[in-house]
Legacy VTK file of the C-alpha trace (Angstrom):
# vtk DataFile Version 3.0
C-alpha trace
ASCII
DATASET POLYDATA
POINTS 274 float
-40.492 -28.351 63.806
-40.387 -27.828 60.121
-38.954 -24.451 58.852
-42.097 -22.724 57.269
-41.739 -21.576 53.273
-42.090 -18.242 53.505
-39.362 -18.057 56.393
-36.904 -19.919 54.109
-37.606 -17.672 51.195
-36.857 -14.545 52.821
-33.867 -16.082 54.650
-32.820 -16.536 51.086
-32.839 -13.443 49.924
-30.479 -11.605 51.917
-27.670 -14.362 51.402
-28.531 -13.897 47.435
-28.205 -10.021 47.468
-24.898 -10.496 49.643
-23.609 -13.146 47.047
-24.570 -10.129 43.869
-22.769 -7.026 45.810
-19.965 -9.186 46.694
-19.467 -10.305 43.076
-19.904 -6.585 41.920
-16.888 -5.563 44.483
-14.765 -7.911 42.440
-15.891 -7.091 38.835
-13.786 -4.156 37.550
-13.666 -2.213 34.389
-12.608 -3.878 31.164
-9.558 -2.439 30.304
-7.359 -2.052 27.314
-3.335 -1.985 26.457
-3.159 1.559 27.482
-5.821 0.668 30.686
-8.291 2.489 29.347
-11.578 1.765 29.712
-12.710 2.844 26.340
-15.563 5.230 28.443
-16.243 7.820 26.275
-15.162 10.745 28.419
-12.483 8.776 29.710
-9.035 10.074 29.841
-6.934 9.454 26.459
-10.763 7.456 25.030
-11.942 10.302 23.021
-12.034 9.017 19.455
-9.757 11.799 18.210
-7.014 11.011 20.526
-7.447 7.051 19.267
-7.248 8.236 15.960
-3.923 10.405 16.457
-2.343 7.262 18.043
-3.067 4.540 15.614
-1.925 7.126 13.406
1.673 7.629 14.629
1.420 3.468 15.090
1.180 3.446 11.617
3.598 6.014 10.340
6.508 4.640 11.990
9.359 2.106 10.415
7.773 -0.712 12.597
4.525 -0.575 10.365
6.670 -0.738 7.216
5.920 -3.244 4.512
9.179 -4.479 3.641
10.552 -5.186 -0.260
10.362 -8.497 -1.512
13.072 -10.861 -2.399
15.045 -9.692 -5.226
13.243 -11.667 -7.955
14.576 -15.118 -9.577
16.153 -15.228 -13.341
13.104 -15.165 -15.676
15.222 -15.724 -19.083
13.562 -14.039 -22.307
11.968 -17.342 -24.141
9.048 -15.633 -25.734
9.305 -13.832 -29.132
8.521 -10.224 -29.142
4.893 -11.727 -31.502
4.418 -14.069 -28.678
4.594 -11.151 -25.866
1.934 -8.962 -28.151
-0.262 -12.434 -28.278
-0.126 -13.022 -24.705
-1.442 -9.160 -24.198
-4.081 -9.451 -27.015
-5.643 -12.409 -25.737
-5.809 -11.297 -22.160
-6.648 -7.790 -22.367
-9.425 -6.501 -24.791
-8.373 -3.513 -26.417
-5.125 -3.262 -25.312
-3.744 -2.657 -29.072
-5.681 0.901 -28.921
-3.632 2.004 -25.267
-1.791 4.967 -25.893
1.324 5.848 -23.971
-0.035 9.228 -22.195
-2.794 9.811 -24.506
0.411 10.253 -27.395
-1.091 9.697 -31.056
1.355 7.069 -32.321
2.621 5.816 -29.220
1.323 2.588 -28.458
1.432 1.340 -24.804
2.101 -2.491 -26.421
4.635 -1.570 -28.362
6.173 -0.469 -24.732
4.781 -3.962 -23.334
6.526 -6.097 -25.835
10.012 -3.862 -25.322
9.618 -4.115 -21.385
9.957 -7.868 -21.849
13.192 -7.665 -23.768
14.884 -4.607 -22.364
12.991 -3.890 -19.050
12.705 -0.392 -17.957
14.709 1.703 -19.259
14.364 4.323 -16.241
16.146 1.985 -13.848
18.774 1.187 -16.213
22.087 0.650 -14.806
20.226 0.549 -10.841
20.386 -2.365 -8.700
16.688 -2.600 -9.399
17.188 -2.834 -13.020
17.373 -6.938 -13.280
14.513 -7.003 -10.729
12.398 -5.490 -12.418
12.863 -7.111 -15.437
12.243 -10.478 -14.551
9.361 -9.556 -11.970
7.898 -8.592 -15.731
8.817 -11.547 -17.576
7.121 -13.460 -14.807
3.853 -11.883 -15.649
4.103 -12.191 -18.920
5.468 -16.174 -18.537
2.246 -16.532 -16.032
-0.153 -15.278 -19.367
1.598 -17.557 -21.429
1.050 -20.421 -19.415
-2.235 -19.269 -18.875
-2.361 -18.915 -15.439
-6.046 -18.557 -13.698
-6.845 -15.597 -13.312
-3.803 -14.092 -14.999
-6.034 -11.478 -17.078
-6.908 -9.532 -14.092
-3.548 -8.406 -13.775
-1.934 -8.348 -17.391
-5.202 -5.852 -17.866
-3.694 -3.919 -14.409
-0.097 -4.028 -15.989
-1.432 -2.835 -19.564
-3.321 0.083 -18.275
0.056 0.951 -15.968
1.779 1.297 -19.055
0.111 4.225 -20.217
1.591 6.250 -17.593
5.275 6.946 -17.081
7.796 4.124 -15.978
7.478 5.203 -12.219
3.704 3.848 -12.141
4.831 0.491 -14.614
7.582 -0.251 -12.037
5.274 0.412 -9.048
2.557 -1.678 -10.767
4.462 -4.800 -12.185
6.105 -4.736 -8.215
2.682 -5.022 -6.466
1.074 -7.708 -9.210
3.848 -10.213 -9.171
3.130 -10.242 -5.233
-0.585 -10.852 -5.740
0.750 -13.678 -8.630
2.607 -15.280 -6.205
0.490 -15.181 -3.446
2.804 -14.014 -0.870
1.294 -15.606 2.552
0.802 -13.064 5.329
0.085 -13.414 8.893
-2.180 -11.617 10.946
0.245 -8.922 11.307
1.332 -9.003 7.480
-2.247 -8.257 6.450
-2.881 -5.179 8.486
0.406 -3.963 7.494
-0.536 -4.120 3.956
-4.200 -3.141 4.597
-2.228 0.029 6.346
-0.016 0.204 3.195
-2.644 0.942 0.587
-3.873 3.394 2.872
-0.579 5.327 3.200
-0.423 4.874 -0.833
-3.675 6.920 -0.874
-2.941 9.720 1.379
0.602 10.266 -0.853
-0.975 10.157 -4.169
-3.578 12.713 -2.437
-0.628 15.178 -1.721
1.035 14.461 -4.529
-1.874 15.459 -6.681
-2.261 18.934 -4.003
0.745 20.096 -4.326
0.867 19.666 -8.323
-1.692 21.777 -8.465
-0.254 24.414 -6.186
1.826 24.219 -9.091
0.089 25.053 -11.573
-0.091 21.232 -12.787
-0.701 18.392 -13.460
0.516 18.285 -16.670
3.980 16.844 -18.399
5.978 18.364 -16.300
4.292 18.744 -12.745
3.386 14.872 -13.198
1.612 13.788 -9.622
3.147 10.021 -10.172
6.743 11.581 -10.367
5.876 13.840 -6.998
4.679 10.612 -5.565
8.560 9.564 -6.288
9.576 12.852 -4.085
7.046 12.169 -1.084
8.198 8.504 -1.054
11.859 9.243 -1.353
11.879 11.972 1.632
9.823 10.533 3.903
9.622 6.950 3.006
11.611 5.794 5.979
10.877 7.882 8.579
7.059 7.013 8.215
7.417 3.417 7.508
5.756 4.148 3.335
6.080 0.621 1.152
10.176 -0.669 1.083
9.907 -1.242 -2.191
8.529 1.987 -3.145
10.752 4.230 -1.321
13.874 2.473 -3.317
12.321 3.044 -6.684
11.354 6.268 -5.681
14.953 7.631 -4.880
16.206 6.128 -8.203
13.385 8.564 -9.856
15.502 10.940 -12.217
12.744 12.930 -13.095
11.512 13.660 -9.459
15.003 14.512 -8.283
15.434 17.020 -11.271
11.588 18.511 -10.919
11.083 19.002 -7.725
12.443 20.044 -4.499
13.823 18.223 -1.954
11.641 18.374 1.481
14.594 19.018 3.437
14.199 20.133 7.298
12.093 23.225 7.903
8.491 24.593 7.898
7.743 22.857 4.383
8.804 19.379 5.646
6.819 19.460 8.763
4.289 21.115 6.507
3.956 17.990 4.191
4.561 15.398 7.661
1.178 16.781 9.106
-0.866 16.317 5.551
0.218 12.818 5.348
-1.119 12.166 8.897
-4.217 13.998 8.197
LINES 1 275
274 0 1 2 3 4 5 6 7 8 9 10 11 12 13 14 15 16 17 18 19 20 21 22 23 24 25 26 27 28 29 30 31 32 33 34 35 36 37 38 39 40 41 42 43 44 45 46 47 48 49 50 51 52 53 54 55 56 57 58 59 60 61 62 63 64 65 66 67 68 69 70 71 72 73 74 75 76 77 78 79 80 81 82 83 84 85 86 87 88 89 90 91 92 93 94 95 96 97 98 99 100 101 102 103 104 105 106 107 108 109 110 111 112 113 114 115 116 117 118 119 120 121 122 123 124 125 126 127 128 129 130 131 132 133 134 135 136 137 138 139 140 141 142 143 144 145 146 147 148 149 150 151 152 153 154 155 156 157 158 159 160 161 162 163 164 165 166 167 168 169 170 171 172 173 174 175 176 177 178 179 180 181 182 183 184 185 186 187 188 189 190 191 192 193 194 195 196 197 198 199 200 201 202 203 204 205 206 207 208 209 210 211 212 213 214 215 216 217 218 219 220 221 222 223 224 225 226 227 228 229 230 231 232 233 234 235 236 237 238 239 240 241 242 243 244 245 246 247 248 249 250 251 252 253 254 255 256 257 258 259 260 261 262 263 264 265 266 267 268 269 270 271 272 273
């Protein structure tokens, strides 16, 4: 005898709810690296405690952006008119910069000596030829008339109205976008990372100027920004190529203090993280 409908539908159902509590016995929790479940309430979830972690992640050597290759042999084939023309022609009103806001002192005058000289604050350093060709390249790149090339002769011009710590700092991180360094995955959130550690240093550089009594001339934030970088560039993983500028900063070393072990260090350690 046939098996009426209604029997065979609520035969059915049973088997179906079965099926749906046995697949919920074998569905577990999503979980994460540190097999969390990312539950808010759940232990080591809350957002602060994510926070502190990617934190210490990132101030570590591991997260480090490492220096670039020391730079090839840019020789000087530009005249010292050609250097001003390549400036002029790229970077509108560069001709009224002012080194420091010093009637007299004209940042292209400084420009057009960088390119036969270099920088006269890392003379005699092993960053000293470095340097100086990572500038010719610019320069050589506005010559040829690179695309794009204005963008950063304008960032390089403007860096030479500070002191030689910013130029060096500056002409380092253009010649990297120049080249177009390739970066994995990885590479990009380091550098991502990177810009962020930048900020929170030129933050507590600024802070403790002012605790100072600065900024001005002499409690300079860019040169304390040398002092952060040198003292705690390696132990919290700050830019490679910063931190060995930084330590070849004359003027921080003579300015300020060293953060050497003690309340003060661990002081500055916990604003960085902040």
């Amino acid at each position: 005898a046939a098996v009426p409908a209604s029997a065979s539908a609520s035969a059915a159902v049973p088997e179906a709810a079965s099926a749906t509590a046995q697949a919920k016995k074998k569905r577990r929790p999503r979980t994460n690296k540190c097999g969390s479940t990312g539950r808010k309430g759940a232990k080591g979830t809350s957002r602060t405690e994510r926070l502190a972690r990617l934190t210490q992640s990132l101030l570590r050597t591991s997260a480090q952006v490492k220096a670039p290759h020391e730079a090839s042999e840019e020789e000087a084939r530009l005249s010292p008119e050609e250097v001003r023309k390549v400036f002029v022609e790229n970077v509108p009103g560069v001709g009224n910069l002012l080194y420091r806001g010093q009637f007299g002192s004209y940042s292209l005058d400084f420009l057009v000596g960088a390119y036969a000289d270099g920088f006269r604050a890392f003379q005699g350093t092993e960053l000293a030829q470095h340097l100086l060709f990572s500038f010719r390249f610019v320069v050589h790149q506005g010559h040829e008339g690179t695309p794009g090339i204005a963008k950063y002769l304008g960032e390089v011009a403007e860096a030479f109205t500070d002191c030689q710590a910013v130029q060096a700092r500056t002409v380092e991180r253009v010649v990297l976008q120049i080249r177009g360094v390739a970066l994995d995955f990885r590479g990009h959130l380091l550098r991502l990372a990177d810009e962020y550690k930048a900020m929170a240093v030129k933050m507590l550089a600024l802070e403790e100027c002012t605790k100072l009594g600065g900024p001005d001339e002499f409690y300079d934030p860019a040169h304390f920004e040398s002092r952060l970088l040198a003292d705690f560039g390696e132990e919290l993983g700050l830019n490679e190529a910063l931190v060995q500028q930084a330590k070849l900063d004359s003027h921080a070393e003579q300015r300020f203090e060293r953060f050497a072990v003690g309340a003060r260090r661990e002081a500055a350690k916990r604003r960085l993280h902040e």
